[in-house]
N, C-alpha and C positions, 0 to 999 in steps of 0.2 A: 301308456306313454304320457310325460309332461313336458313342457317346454320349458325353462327357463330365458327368460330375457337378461342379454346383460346391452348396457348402453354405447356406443363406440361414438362419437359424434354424433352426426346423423343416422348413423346406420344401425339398426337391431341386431342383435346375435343371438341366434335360436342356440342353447344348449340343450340336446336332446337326451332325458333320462328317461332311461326301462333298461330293465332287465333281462329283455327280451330280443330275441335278434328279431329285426325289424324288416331288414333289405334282406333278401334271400335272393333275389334275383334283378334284371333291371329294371322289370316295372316298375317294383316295387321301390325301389332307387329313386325313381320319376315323381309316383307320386308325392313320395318324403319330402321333392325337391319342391315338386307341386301346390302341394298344401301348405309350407312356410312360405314360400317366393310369394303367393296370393293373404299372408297375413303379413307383407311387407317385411320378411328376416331376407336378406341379402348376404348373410354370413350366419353357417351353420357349424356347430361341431356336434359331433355324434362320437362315441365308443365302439372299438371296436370291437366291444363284445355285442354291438348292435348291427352286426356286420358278419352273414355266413362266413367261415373262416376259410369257400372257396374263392373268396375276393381276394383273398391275399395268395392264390395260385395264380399267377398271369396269365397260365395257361388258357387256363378256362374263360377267358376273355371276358369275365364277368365286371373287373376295375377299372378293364377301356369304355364298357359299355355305359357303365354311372358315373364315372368322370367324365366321361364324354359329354353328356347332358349337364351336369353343372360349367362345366366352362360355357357350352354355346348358351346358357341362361344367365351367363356370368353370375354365376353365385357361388362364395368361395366357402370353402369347404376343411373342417380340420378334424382328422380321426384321431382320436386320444385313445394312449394305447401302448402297449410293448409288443414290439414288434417285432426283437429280438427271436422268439417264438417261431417264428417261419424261416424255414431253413429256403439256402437258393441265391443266389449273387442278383439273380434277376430280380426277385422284388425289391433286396437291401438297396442295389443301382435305382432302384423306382423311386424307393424311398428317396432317397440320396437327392436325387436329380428335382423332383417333386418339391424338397422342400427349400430348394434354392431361388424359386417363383413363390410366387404369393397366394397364387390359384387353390391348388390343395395342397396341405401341408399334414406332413404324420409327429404328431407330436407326445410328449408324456404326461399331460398333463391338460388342464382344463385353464389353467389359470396361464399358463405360456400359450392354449387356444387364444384366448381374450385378448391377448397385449399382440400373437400378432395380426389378428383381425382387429384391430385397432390403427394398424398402421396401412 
């Protein structure tokens, strides 16, 4: 795993690259949140192919359990990624809803990441 820094003002923007899914569960969610929040990144984006692809089953309550912890750490968060991929009105509506806040946002791209964790 590498990080990239992009600068927003004040704030750092962890952009997280690997190849590898990373979060498989919440711990592991926590720590990811853990380990950047303590090198001072307050805005993270990650891929969702860094992302067990049960996170994108609501069911499995795995995307309440790691959004949960980035909000109450207030660190905003953006999955880049096509999302179209998951069938199910319930995530699309997640999606939807999700990216009308600022909190977490599902986006396509890394560079629409950046601009709006910039704002």
């Amino acid at each position: 795993m590498n990080i990239k820094t992009h600068q927003a003002g004040d704030h750092k923007i962890a952009e997280v690259i690997s190849d590898d899914v990373l979060i498989n569960n919440p711990e592991e969610g926590l720590q990811l949140l853990v380990d950047l929040y303590y090198q001072d990144f307050d805005k993270i984006i990650i891929r969702e192919r860094n992302i067990i692809p049960a996170f994108f089953d609501l069911k499995t309550g795995i995307a309440g359990e790691i959004l949960q912890k980035f909000s109450n750490y207030r660190v905003r968060l953006v999955i880049v990624g096509e999302f179209i991929q998951y069938p199910g009105q319930s995530i699309k509506d997640f999606i939807f809803e999700s990216n009308k806040g600022k909190q977490i946002n599902f986006l396509d791209s890394v560079e629409l990441g950046v601009e709006k964790l910039s704002k």
